[in-house]
C-alpha positions in Angstrom: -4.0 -5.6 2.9 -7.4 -5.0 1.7 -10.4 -4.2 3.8 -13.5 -6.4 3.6 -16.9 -4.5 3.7 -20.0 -6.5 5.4 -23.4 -6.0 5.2 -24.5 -4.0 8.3 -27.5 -4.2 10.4 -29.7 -1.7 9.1 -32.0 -1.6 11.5 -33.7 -3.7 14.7 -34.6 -7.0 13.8 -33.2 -6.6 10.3 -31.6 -9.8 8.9 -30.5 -9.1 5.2 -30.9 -6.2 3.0 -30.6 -6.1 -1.2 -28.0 -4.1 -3.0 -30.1 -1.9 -5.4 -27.1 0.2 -6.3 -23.7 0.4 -6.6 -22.3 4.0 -6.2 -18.7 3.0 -6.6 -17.6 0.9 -9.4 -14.3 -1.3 -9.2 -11.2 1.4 -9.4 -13.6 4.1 -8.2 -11.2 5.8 -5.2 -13.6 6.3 -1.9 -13.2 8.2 1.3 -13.8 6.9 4.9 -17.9 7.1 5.3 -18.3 7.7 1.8 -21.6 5.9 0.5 -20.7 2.5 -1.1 -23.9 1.3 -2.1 -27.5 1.7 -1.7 -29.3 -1.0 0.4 -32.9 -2.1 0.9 -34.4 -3.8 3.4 -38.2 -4.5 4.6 -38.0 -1.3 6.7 -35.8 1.4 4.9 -34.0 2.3 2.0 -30.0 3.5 3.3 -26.2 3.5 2.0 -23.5 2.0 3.1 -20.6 3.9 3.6 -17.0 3.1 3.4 -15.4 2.1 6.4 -11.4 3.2 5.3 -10.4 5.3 2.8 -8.9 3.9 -0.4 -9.9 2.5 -3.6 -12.4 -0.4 -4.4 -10.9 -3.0 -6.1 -13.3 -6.0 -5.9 -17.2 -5.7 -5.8 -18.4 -9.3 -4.2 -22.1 -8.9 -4.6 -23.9 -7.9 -7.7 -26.9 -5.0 -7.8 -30.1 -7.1 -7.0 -28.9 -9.6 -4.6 -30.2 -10.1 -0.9 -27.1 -10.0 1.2 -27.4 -11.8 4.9 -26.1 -9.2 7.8 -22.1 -9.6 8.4 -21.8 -11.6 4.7 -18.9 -9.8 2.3 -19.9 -7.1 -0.2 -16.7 -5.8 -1.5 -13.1 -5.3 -0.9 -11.4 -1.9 -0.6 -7.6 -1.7 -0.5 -6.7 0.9 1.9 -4.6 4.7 1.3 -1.4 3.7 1.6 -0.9 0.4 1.8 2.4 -1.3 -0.3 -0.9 -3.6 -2.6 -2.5 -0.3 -3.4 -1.6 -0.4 -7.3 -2.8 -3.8 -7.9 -6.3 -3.8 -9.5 -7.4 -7.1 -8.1 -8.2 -9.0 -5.1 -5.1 -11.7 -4.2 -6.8 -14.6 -3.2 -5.7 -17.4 -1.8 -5.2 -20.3 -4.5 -8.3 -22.7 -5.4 -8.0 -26.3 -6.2 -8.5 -27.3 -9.5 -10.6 -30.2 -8.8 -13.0 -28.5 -7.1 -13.2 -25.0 -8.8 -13.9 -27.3 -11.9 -16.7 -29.7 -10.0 -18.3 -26.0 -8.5 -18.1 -24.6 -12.5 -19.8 -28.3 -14.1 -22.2 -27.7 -11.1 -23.4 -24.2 -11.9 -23.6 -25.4 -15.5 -25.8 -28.1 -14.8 -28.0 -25.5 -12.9 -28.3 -23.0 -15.7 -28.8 -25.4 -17.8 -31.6 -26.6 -16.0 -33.4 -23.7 -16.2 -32.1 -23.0 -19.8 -31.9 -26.4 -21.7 -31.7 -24.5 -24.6 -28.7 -22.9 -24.6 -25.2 -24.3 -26.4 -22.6 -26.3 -24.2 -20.4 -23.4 -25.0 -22.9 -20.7 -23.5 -23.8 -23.1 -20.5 -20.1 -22.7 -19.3 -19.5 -19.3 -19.0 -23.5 -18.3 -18.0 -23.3 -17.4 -14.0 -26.6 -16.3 -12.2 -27.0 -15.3 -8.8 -29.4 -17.7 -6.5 -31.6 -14.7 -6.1 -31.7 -14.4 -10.0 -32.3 -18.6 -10.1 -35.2 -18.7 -7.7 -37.0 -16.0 -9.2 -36.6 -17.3 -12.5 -37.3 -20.5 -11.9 -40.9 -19.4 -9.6 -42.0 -17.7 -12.4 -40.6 -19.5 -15.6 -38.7 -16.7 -16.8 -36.5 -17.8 -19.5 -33.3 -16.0 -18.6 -31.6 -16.0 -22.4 -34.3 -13.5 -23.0 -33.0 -10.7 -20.7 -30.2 -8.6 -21.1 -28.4 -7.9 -18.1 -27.4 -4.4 -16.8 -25.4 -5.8 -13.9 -21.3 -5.6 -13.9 -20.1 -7.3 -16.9 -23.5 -7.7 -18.5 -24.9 -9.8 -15.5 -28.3 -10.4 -15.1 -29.2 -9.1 -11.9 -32.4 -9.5 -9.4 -33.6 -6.1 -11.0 -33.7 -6.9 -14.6 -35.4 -10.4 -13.8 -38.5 -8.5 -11.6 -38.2 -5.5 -14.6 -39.0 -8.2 -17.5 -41.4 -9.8 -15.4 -43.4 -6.5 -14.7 -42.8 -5.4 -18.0 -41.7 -7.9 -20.8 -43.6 -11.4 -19.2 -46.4 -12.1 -21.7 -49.7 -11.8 -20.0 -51.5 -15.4 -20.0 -54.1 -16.0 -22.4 -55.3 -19.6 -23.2 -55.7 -20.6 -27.0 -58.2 -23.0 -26.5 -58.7 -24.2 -29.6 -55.1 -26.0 -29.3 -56.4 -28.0 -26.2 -60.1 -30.0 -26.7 -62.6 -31.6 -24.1 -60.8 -35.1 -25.6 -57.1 -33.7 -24.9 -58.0 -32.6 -21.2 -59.2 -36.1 -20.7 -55.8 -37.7 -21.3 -54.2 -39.6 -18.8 -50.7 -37.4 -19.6 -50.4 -34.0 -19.0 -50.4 -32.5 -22.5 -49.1 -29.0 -23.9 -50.9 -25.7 -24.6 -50.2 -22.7 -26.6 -50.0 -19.6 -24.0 -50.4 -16.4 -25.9 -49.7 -12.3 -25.5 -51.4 -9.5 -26.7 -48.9 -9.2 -29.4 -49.6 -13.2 -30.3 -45.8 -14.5 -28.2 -46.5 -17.8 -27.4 -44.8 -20.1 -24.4 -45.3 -23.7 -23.6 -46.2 -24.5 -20.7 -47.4 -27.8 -18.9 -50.9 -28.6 -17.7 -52.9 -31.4 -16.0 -56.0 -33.4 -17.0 -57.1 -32.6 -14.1 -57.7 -29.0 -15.7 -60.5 -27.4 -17.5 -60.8 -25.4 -20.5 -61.3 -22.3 -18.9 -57.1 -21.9 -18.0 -54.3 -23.1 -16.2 -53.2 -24.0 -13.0 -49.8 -22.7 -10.9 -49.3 -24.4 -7.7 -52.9 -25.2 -7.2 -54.6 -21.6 -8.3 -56.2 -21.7 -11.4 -54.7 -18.9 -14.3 -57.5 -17.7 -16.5 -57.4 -15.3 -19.5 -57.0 -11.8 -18.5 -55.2 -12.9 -15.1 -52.4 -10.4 -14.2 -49.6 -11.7 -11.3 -47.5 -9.2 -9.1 -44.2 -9.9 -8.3 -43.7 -9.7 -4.2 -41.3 -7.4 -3.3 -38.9 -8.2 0.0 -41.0 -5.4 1.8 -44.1 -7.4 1.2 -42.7 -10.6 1.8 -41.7 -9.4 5.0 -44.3 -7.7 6.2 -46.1 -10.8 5.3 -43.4 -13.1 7.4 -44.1 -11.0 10.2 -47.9 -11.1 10.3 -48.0 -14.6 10.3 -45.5 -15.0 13.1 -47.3 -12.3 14.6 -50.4 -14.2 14.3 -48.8 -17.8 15.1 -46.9 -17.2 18.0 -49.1 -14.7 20.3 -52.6 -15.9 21.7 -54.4 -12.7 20.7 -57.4 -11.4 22.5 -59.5 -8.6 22.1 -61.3 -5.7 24.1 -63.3 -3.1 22.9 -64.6 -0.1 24.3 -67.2 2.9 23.0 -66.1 6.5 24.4 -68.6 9.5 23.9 -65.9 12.0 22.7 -68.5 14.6 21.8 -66.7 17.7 24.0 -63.6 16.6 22.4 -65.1 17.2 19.0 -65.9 20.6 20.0 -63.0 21.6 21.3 -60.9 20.4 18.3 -63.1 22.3 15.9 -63.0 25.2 18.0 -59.4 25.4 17.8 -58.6 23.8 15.0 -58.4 26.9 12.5 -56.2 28.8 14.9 -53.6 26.1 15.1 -53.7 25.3 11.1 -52.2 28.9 10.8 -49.5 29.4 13.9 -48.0 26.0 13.1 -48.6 25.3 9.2 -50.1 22.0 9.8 -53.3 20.0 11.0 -54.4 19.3 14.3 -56.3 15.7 14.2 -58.1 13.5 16.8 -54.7 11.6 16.5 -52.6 13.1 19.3 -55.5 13.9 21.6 -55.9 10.0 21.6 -52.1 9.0 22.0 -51.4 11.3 24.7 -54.8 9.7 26.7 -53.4 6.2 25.7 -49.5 7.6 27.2 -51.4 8.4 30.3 -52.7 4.9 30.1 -49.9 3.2 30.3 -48.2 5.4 32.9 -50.9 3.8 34.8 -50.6 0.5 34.2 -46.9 -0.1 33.0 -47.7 -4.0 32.3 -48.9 -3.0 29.3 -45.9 -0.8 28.2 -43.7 -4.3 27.9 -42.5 -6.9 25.6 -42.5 -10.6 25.8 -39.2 -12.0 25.8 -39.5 -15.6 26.1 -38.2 -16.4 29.1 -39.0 -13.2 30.9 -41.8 -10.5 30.2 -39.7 -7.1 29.8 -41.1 -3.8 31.3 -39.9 -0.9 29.7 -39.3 2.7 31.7 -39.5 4.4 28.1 -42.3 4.8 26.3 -42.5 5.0 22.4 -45.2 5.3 20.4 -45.3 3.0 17.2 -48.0 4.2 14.4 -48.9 3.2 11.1 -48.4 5.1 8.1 -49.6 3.8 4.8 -47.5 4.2 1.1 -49.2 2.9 -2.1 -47.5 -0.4 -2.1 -46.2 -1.0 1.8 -47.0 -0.7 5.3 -44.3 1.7 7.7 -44.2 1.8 11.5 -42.5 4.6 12.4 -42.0 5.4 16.1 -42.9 8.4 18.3 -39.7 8.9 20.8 -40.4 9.7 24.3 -44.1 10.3 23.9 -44.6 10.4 27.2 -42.2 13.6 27.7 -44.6 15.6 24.5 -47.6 17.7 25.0 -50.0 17.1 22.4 -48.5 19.6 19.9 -45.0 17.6 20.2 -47.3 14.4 19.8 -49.1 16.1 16.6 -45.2 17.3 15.4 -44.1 13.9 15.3 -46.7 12.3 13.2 -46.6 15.2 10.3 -42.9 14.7 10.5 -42.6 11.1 10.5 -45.6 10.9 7.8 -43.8 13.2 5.2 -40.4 11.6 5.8 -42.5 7.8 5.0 -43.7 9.8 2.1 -40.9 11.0 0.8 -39.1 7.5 1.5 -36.8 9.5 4.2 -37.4 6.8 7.2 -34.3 6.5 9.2 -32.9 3.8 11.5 -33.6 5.6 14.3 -37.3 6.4 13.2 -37.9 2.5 13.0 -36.4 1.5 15.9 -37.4 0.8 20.1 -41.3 0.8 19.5 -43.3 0.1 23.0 -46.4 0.0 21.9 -48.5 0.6 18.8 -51.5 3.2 18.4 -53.4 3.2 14.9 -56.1 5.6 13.1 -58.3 3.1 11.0 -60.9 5.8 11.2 -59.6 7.4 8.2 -60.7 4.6 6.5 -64.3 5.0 8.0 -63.4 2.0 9.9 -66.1 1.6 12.5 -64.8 -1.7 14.3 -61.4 -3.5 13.9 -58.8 -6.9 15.5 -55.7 -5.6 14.7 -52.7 -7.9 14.8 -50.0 -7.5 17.2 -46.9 -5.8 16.4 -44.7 -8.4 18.1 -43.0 -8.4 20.8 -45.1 -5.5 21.8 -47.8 -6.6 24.4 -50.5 -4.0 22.9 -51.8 -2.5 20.3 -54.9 0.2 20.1 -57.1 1.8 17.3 -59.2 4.5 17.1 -61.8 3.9 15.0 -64.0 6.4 13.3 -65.7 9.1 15.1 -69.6 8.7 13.7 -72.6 10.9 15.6 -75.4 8.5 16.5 -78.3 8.4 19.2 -77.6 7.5 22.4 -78.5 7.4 26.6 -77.3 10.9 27.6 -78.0 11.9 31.4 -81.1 10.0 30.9 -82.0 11.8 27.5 -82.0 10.3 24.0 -79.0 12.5 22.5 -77.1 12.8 19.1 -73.1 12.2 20.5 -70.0 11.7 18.5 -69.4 8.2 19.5 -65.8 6.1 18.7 -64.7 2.7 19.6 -61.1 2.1 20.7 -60.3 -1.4 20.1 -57.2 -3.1 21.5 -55.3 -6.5 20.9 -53.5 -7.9 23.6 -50.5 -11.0 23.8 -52.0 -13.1 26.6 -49.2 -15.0 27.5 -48.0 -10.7 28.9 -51.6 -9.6 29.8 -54.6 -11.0 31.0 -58.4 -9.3 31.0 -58.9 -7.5 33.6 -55.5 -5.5 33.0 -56.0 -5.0 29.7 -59.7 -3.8 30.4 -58.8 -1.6 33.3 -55.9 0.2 30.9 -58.9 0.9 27.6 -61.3 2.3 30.5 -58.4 4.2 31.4 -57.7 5.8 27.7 -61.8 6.1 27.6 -61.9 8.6 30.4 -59.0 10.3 29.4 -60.5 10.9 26.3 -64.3 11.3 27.3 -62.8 14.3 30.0 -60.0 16.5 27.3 -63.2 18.4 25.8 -64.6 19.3 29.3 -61.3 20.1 30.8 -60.1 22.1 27.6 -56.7 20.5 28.0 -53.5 22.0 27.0 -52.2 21.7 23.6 -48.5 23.1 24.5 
């Protein structure tokens, strides 16, 4: 019998990933944990291996398509078995009737989208609903596009590749539309040209002026360029929102004088570039005060859990690391067992491996709590949101000399403000307040004390 392959869960939270690659074709033999296909979701990029050894002998879903978690992939029969030699799939047997109402249905979708093509060509056209919707949001006409898929199929790929690449850029001929045309009660039709002088209908509103177009109530105008958002976007955009409409944020900041910390760093600084082969910042100095934190006040260590707020014994240190085009949160294991060389380990190493796109599973997952360094930006003051269900999350802000009270004396001090965000319905003020005086002191006292690196 043949083996069905699901999508896995690729990671916490994860609900669906999209099949970028295929690294097995159909008739391609494969071995047990041999990689099947490459998978992307909002959090990593991973391959799915084989889960029996045999030979594939049906691919379910094309390259490009978003796959739910625990929906089929692909078929592979296994080493052995008496159905080995058969090349395809046996299924079980349709009926007619409705295998032909699905096939006019499909038809009268592509055709929908494509009015222009031939009876003939509306038949046998097949596009995945990922392929459809994209199309469709960004009236791509999909006759223009050669696929690359299995069998010459259009895939999710070659649709976002012609829109990044091959979509003319709009540019309104306004001498095809006058200030009598726009005044017409019916929406009339206007010329929408490319540098290299392609046109495309498309339609527009009275309500519109000379100056463009309008897509779903934003107004278009010459010279306008639109990016296509990827799933890691979209997600991470999802998320924030949820983030933002499901926990009552509040907000507590706090200014530390971290001047004898400054020192100390720069004095040893130099010495620890050239035993370990990387930088020391002012990053794990303030982790390991904010670890100590929430040893101290373990509330703040939890999640929210709807019916229950969830302590947890470990603690592990979610941070922020930036790409070009996404946001990763990588997570510090244990980062209350580290000295602050183990701390500063961890963030090179998870950095280069976001970098690099090398982020496992296991570096995404079990977050406790979130720390983040917006004073690389030169950030001075910052609300971040909640990285839910995580009760906290804490910046440190930009460390900026400045005059201040000093034992009773104006003094210049290296100044930074930590500033947290809190979920209410877990933490209330005066926890939350007692656990950022907490990290201040910590941090305020690591330059007097000269504390231990290793």
């Amino acid at each position: 019998m043949a083996t069905k392959v699901l999508m896995p869960q690729l990671g916490e939270s994860v609900t669906e990933g999209t099949i970028t690659r295929w690294l097995k074709q159909v008739g391609d033999s494969v071995n047990k944990y041999e990689p099947l296909c490459e998978v992307e979701t909002d959090k990593v990029t991973a391959e799915v291996p084989a889960t029996v050894s045999g030979t594939v002998i049906e691919i379910v879903v094309e390259e490009g398509t978003t796959v739910e978690v625990g929906k089929l992939i692909c078929h592979i029969q296994e080493q052995g078995s008496v159905e080995e030699t058969t090349e395809t799939l046996p299924i079980e047997t349709k009926d007619t009737e409705k295998e032909q109402e699905k096939v006019s249905e499909n038809a009268q979708q592509d055709k929908k989208l494509n009015p222009h093509l031939n009876r003939d060509e509306q038949s046998n056209v097949r596009y995945s609903p990922a392929v459809l919707r994209i199309a469709q949001e960004n009236n791509v006409d999909l006759t223009q596009i050669q696929g690359t898929g299995l069998g010459r199929r259009i895939t999710r790929k070659d649709v976002l590749s012609y829109i990044e690449n091959g979509l003319p850029v709009l540019k309104v001929d306004q001498t095809l539309a006058s200030k009598d045309q726009m005044k017409k009660q019916q929406p009339e039709t206007k010329k929408v040209l490319n540098q290299e002088s392609e046109s495309k209908e498309v339609k527009i509103s009275p309500a519109e002026n000379e100056a463009g177009i309008k897509i779903d109530n934003l107004k278009v105008e010459a010279g306008d360029q639109e990016i296509v958002v990827n799933n890691v976007r979209k997600t991470i955009a999802k998320r924030m929102v949820q983030s933002k409409n499901e926990a009552p944020h509040a907000w507590l900041t706090v200014e530390a004088d971290v001047s004898d910390l400054v020192l100390y760093r720069n004095k040893i600084k130099n010495d620890f570039k050239k035993k370990e082969n990387f930088n020391l910042t002012y990053l794990p100095f303030f982790i390991k005060a904010v670890v100590e934190g929430l040893k101290e006040y373990p509330i703040v260590n939890s999640v929210w859990a709807e019916d229950r707020i969830l302590l947890k014994k470990r603690i592990n240190i979610s941070i922020a690391v930036a790409t070009e085009d996404a946001l990763f949160v990588p997570v510090i294991q244990d980062a209350d067992q580290k000295s602050i060389y183990g701390i500063a380990k961890a963030i090179d190493e998870l950095a280069q491996k976001t970098r690099e796109g090398k982020l496992t599973i296991t570096d995404l997952q079990d977050g406790t709590f979130t720390v983040n360094n917006t004073g690389t930006f030169g950030s001075i003051l910052s609300a971040p949101i909640l990285n839910s269900p995580q009760a906290g999350i804490i910046t440190m802000e930009s460390i900026v000399k400045r005059p201040v009270v000093y034992q009773d004396m104006i003094a210049v001090r290296s100044m930074v403000n930590l500033c947290m965000s809190l979920d209410h319905r877990v933490l209330d003020g005066l926890v939350a307040g007692r656990f950022i005086q907490s990290v201040k002191q910590k941090l305020e006292d690591m330059g007097k004390k000269e504390v231990s690196i290793y």
